[in-house]
C-alpha distance (Angstrom), angle and dihedral (degrees) to the residues before:
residue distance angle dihedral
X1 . . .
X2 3.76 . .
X3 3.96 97.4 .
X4 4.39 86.7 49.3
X5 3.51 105.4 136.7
X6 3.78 103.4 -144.1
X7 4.16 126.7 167.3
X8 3.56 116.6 -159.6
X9 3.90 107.0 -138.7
X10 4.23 130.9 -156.1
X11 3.64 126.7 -169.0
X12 3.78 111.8 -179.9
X13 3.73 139.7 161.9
X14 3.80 125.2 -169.4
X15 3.85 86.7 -100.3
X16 3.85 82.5 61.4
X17 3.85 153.0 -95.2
X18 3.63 110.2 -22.1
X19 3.79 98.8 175.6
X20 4.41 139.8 -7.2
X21 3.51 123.8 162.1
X22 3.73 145.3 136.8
X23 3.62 101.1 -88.7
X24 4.06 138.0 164.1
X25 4.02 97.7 -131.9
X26 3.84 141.4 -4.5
X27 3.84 120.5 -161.9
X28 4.13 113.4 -154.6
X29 3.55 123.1 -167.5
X30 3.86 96.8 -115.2
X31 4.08 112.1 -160.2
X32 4.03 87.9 -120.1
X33 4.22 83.0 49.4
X34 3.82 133.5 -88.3
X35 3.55 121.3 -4.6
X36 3.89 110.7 -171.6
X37 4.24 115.2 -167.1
X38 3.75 124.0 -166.3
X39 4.07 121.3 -177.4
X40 3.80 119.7 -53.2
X41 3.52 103.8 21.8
X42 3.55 133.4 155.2
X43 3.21 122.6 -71.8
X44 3.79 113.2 -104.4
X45 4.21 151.8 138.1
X46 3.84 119.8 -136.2
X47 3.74 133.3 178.7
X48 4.07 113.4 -122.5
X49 3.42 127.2 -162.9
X50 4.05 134.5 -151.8
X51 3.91 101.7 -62.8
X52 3.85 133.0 103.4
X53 4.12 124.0 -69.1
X54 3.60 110.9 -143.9
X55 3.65 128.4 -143.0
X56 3.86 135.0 -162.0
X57 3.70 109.0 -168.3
X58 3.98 121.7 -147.4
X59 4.21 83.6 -97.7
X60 3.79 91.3 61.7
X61 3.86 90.4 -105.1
X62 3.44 123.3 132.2
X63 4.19 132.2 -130.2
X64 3.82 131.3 -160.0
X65 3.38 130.7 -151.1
X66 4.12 122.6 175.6
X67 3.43 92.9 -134.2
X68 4.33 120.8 -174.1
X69 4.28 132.2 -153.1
X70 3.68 112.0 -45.7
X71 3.83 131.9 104.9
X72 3.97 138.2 -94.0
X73 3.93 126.2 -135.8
X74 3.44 121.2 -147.5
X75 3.77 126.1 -159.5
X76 3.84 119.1 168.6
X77 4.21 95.0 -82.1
X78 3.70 99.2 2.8
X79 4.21 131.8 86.0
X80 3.67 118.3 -169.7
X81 3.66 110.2 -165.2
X82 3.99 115.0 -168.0
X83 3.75 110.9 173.2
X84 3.88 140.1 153.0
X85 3.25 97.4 -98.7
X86 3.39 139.9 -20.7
X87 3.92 149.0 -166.0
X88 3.73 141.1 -173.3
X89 3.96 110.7 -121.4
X90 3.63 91.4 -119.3
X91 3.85 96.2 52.4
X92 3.68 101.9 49.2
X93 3.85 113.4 114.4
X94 3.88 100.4 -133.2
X95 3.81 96.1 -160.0
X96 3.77 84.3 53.9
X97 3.71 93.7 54.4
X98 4.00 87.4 38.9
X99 4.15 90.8 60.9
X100 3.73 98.3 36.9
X101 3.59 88.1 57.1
X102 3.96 91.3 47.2
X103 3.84 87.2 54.9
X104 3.98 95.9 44.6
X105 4.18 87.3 49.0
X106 3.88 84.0 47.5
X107 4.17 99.5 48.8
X108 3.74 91.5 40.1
X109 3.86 90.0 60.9
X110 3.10 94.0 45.5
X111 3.49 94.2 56.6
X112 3.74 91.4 35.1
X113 3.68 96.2 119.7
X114 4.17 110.7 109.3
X115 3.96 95.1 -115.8
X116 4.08 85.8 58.3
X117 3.64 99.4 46.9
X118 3.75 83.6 68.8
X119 3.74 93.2 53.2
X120 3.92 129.4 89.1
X121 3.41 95.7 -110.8
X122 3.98 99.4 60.5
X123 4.07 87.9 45.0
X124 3.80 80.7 56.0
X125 3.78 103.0 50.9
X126 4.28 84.5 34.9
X127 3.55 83.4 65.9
X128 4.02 104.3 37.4
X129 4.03 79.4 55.5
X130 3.93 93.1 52.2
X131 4.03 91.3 48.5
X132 3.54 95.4 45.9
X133 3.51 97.3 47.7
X134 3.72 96.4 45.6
X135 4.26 88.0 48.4
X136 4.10 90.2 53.0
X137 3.83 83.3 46.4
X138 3.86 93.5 48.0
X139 3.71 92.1 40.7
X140 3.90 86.0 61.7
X141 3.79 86.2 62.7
X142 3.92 97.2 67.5
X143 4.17 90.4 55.3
């Protein structure tokens, strides 16, 4: 169809390419909330933070990916996603997810006193909770 309305979508991380297709819409958790992008849109650069990316395939289906912080690109029909890390719903090893969240919970208390909460190492474990979590909860997508 010459009037189809397709946006060609990329998430990569510096370990690689974790998704690109021709899609209909992605959804990227923006750090002032969701910011959803169909084809031709404007041109523009946005900060994203640990949360899931959202994607509806040209079959009306949808993908998941537990995306962390980066930033998305927009220009007109294309999406470049660059992120921390990132994972497809259906390839995320949920015991994995389970344990690294065990050990985040575990350093955070440890460091739970106000002094450490300032320190590098809480910020760390703060945000090894926050992508664990939102993995387990993406995971739950693909069942």
């Amino acid at each position: 169809m010459a009037d189809e309305r397709v946006l060609h979508v990329v998430v990569t991380t510096s370990e690689g390419e974790v998704y690109s297709e021709a899609v209909d819409m992605v959804v990227v958790p923006g750090i002032d909330g969701e910011l959803g992008i169909l084809a031709r849109h404007q041109p523009l650069v946005t900060l994203l933070v640990v949360g899931e990316t959202r994607i509806r395939t040209l079959d009306d289906t949808w993908e998941y990916i537990a995306t962390g912080i980066g930033y998305a690109q927009v220009l007109f029909d294309k999406v470049l996603v660059v992120v921390d890390h990132g994972e497809l719903a259906g390839s995320i090893d949920v015991s994995r997810a389970e344990e690294a969240q065990r050990r985040a919970r575990e350093r955070m208390e440890e460091l739970h006193d106000p002094g450490a909460q300032a320190e590098t190492d809480y910020f760390r474990a703060e945000q090894a909770l926050r992508r664990a979590a939102n993995r387990l909860r993406v995971a739950g997508r693909s069942r």
